[in-house]
LOGU-113902 format. One record per residue: z, y, x of N, C-alpha, C in turn; residue in three letters. Coordinates in steps of 0.2 Angstrom, whole numbers, plus 2048, in hexadecimal, padded with zeros to 3 digits. Last residue first. Layout:
N
ZYXZYXZYXALA ...
***
This chain:
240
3E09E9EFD3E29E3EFB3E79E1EF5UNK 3D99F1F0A3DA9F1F013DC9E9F01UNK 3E39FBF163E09F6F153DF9F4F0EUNK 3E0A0BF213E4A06F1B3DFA01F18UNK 3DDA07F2F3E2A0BF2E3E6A09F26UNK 3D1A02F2F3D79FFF303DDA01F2FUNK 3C6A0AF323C8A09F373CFA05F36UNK 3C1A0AF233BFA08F293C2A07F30UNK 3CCA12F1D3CCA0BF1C3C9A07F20UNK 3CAA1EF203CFA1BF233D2A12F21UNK 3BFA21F1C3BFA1FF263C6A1DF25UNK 3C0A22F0F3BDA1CF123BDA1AF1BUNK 3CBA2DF113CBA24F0E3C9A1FF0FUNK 3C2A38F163C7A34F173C9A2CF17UNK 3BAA36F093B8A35F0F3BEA36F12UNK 3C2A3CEFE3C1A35EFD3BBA32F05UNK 3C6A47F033CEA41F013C9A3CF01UNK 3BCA4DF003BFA4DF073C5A49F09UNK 3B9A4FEF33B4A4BEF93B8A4AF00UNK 3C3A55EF13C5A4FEED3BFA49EF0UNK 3C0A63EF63C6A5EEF53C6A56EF5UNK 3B5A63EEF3B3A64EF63BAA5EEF5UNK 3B7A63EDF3B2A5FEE53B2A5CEE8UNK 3BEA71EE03C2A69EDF3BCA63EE1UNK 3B4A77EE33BAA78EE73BDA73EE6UNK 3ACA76ED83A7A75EDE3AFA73EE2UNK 3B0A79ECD3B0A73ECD3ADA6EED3UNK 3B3A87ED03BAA84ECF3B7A7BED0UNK 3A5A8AECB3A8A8DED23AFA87ED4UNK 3A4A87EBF39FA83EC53A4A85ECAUNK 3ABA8DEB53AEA87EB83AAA85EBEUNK 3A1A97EAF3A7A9BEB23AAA91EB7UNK 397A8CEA9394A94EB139CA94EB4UNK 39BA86EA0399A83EA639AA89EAEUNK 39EA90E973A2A8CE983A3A8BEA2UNK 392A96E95398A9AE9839BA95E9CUNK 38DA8AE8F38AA8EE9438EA92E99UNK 391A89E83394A84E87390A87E8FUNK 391A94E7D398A93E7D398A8EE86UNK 383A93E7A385A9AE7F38EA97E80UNK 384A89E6F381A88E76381A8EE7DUNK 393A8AE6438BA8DE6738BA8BE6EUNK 397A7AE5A397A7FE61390A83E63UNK 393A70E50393A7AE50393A7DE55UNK 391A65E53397A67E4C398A6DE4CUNK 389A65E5C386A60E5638EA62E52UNK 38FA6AE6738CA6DE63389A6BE5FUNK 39AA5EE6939BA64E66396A6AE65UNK 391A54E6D394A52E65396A5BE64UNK 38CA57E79387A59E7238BA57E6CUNK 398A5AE80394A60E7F38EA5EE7AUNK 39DA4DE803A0A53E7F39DA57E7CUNK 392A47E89392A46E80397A49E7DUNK 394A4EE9438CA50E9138AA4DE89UNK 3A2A47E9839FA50E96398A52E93UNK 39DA3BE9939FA3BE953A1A45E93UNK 397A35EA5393A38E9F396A39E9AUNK 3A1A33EAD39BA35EAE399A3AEA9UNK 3AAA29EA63AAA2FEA63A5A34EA9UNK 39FA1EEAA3A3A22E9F3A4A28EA0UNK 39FA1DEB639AA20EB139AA22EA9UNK 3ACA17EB73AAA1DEBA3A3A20EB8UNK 3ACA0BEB13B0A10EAF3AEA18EB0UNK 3A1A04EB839FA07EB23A6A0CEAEUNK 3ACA02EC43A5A06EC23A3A08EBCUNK 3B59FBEBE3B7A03EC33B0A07EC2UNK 3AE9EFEBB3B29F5EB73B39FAEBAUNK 3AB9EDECA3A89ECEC43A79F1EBFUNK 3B89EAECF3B49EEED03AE9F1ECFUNK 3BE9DFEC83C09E6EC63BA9ECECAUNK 3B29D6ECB3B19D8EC53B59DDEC3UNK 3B09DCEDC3B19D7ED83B19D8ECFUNK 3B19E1EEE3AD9E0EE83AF9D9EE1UNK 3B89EAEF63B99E4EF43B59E2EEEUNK 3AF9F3EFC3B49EEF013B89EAEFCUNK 3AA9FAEF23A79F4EF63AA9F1EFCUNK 3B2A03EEE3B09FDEE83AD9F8EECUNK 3AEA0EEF73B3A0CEF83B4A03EF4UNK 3A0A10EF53A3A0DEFB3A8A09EFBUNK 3A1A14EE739DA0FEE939FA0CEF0UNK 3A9A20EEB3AEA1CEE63A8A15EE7UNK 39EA27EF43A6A26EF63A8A21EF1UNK 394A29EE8394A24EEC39BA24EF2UNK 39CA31EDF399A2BEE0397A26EE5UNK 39CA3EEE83A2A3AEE53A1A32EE3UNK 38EA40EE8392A3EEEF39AA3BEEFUNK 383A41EE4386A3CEE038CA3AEE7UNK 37AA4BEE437FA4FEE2385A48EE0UNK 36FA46EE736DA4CEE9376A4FEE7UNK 36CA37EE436BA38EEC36DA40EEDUNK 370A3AED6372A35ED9371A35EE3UNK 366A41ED036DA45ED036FA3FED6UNK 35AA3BECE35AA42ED2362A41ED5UNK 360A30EC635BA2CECB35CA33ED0UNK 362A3AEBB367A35EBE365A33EC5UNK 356A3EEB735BA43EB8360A3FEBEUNK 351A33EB434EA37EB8351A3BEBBUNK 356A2FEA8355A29EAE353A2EEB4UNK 355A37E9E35AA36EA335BA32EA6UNK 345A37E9E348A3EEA2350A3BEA3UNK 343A29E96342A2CE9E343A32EA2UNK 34BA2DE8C34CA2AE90349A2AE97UNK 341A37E89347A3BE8834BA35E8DUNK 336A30E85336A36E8933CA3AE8BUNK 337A28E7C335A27E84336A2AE87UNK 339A31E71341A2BE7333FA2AE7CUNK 334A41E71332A3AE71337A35E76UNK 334A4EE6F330A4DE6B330A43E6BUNK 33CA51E7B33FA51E7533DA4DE70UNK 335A55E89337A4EE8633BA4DE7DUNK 330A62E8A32DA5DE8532FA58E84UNK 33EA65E9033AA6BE8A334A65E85UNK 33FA5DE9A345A5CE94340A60E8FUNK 336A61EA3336A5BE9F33BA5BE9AUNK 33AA6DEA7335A6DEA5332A67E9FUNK 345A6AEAF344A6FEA833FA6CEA3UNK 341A62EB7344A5DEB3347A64EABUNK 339A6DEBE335A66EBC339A64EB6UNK 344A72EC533DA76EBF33AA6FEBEUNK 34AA6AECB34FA6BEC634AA6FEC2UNK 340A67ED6344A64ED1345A65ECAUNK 33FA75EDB33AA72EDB33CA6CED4UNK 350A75EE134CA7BEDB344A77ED9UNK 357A65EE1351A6CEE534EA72EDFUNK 368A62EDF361A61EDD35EA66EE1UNK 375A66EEC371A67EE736BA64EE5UNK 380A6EEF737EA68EF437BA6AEECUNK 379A7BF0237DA78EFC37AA73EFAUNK 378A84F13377A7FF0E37CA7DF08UNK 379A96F0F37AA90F15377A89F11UNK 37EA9CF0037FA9CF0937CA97F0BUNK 381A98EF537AA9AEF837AA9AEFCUNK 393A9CEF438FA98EF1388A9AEF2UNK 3A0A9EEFC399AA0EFD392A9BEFBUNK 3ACA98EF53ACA9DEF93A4AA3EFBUNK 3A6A8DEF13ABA8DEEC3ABA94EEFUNK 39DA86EFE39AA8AEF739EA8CEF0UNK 3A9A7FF033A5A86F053A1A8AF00UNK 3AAA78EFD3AFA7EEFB3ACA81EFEUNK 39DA6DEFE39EA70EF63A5A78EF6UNK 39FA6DF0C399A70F0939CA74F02UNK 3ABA66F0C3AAA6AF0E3A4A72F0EUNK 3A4A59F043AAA5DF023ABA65F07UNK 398A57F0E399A58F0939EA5BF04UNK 3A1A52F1839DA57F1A39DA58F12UNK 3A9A46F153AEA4BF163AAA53F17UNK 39EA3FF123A1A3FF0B3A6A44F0DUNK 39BA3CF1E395A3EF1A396A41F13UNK 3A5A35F223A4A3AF2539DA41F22UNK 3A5A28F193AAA2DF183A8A32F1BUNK 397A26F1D399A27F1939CA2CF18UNK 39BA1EF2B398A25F2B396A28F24UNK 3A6A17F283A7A1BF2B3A3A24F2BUNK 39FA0FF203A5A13F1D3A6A17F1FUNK 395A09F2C392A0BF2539AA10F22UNK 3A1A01F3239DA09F3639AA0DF31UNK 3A49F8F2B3A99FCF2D3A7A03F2EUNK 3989F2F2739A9F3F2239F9FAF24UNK 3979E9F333939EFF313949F3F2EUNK 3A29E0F303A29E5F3839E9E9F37UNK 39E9DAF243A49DCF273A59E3F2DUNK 38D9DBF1F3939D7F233989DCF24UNK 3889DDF0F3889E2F1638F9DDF19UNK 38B9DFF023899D8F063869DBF0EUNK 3919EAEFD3959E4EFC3939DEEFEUNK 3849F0EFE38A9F2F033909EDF02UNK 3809EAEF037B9EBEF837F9EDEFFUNK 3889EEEE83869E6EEA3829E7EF0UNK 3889FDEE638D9F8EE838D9F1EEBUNK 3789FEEE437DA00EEB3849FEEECUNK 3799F8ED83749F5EDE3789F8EE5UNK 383A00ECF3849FAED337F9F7ED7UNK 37EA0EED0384A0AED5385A05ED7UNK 372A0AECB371A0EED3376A0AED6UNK 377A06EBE374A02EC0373A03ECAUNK 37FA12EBA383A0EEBC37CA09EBFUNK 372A1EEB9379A1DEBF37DA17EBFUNK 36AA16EAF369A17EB536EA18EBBUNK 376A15EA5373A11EA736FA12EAFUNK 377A27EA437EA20EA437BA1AEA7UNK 36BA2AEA136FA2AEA6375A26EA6UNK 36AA24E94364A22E9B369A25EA1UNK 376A2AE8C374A22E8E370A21E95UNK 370A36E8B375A35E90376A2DE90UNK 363A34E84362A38E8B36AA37E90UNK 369A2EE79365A2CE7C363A2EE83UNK 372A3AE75373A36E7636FA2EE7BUNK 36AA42E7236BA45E7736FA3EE78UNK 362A40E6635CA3EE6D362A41E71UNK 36BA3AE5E369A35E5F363A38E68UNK 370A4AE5A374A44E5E370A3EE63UNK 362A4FE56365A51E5C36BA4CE5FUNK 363A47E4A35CA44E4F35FA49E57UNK 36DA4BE4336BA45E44367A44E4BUNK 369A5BE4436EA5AE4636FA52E49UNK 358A5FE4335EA5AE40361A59E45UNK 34EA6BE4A34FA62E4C357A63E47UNK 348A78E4D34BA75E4734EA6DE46UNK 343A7AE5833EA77E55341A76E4FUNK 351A80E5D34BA83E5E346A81E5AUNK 357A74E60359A79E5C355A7DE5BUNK 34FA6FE6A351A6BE64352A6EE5EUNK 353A77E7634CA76E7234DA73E6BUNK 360A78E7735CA7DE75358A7CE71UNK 360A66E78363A6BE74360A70E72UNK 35BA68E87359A64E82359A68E7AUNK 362A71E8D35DA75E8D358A72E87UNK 36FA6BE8C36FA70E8B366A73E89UNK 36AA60E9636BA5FE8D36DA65E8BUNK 367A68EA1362A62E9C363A64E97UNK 374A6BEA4371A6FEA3369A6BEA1UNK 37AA5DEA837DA63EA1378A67E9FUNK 373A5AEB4374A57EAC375A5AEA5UNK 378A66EBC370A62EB9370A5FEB4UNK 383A66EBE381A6CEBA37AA6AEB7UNK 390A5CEBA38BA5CEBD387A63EBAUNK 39DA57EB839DA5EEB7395A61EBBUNK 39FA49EBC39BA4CEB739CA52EB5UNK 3A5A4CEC939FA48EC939BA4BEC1UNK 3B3A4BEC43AFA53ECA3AAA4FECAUNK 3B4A41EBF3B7A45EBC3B3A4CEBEUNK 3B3A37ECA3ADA36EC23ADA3BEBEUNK 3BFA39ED13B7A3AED53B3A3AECFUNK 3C7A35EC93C8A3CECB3BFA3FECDUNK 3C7A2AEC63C5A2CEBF3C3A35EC3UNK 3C7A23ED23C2A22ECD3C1A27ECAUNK 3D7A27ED23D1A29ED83C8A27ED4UNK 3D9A20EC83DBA27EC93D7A2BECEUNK 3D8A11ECE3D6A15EC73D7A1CEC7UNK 3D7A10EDB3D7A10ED63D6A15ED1UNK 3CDA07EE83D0A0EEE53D2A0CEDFUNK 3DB9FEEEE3D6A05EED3D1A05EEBUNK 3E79FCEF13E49F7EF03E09FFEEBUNK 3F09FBF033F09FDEFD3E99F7EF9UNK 3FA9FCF103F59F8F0B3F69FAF03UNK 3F7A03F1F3FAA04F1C3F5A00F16UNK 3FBA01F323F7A00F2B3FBA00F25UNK 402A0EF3D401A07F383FDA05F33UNK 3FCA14F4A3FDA15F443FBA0EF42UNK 405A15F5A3FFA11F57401A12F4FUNK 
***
């Protein structure tokens, strides 16, 4: 019989890891990349490019942390005995997934992939191209982005939401909006550095050559954190 083993999870590390492979999103980036373009395009100030890319990462900032925490408190008051089978089938949703992402580390189009819909992702172009012109407009596309990204590509997230909900409390709180800083924190990367000169083709490359590399640590890191939750469901380790 395997013993229980106790810890006190997740931590920081595991947080920072899953928020890490979480913000290498290509949707997001590739927004504000397309925002920018246009901005630069019309001749917009350097000033007014901070402030509306700024505004568009804020909206998502706030939309995703507001998501987690309704589904952190909303799993957080799910009774005990429920709560077990919900991780379970979780974690197994979280071990498929990881699987998915190295798969397409090896044969990326194949088969199925984790992703926004082609349909989508032309629409939220399409949006970013007019939204510039207006503060409304630019926060309602990162409310929008976020809201898409969150059921279609947030499977790190919601693993470290599971997990934060077997023991909910103000470090769990914190853990969360941790996890959102860094989140969002490559997409303010990437407008400080081209609001001080970086060309837009640099950060492009950038992105293209690391996708493959950031699907395969992904899958990895989806597959350690499904685990962990079936192994917390079933008792095997306990948070305390």
């Amino acid at each position: 019989m395997i013993g229980t083993v106790s810890a006190s999870l997740p931590t920081i590390a595991t947080v920072l890891g899953a928020a890490a492979i979480d913000s290498v999103n290509p949707c997001a980036i590739g927004v504000l990349v397309l925002m920018i373009s246009v901005m630069m395009t019309q001749k917009h100030s350097v000033k007014r490019m901070l402030l509306i890319g700024s505004l568009y990462i804020f909206a998502i900032f706030l939309t995703y942390l507001l998501g987690g925490l309704g589904l952190l408190y909303g799993l957080a008051s799910i009774p005990l005995y429920i709560a077990e089978y919900i991780s379970i089938l979780v974690g197994s949703l979280i071990v498929l997934a990881g699987l998915i992402e190295i798969k397409d580390f090896f044969w990326y189009g194949r088969w199925f992939s984790l992703g926004i819909p082609v349909s989508i992702s032309k629409k939220l172009h399409a949006m970013a191209e007019n939204s510039v012109a207006s503060f409304l407009g630019v926060a309602a596309l990162g409310a929008f982005v976020a809201a898409v990204e969150l059921p279609c590509t947030g499977a790190p997230y919601l693993a470290i939401i599971t997990l934060l909900s077997q023991y909910f409390d103000s470090t769990a709180f914190l853990l969360l909006v941790l996890y959102n800083v860094v989140f969002v924190a490559p997409l303010l990367i990437i407008l400080l550095l081209v609001a001080s000169g970086m060309e837009l083709t640099k950060v492009q490359e950038f992105r293209l050559k690391g996708r493959p590399y950031m699907r395969l640590l992904a899958g990895v890191l989806l597959i350690f954190l499904g685990w962990l939750l079936m192994l917390i469901a079933n008792g095997t380790i306990n948070l305390g």
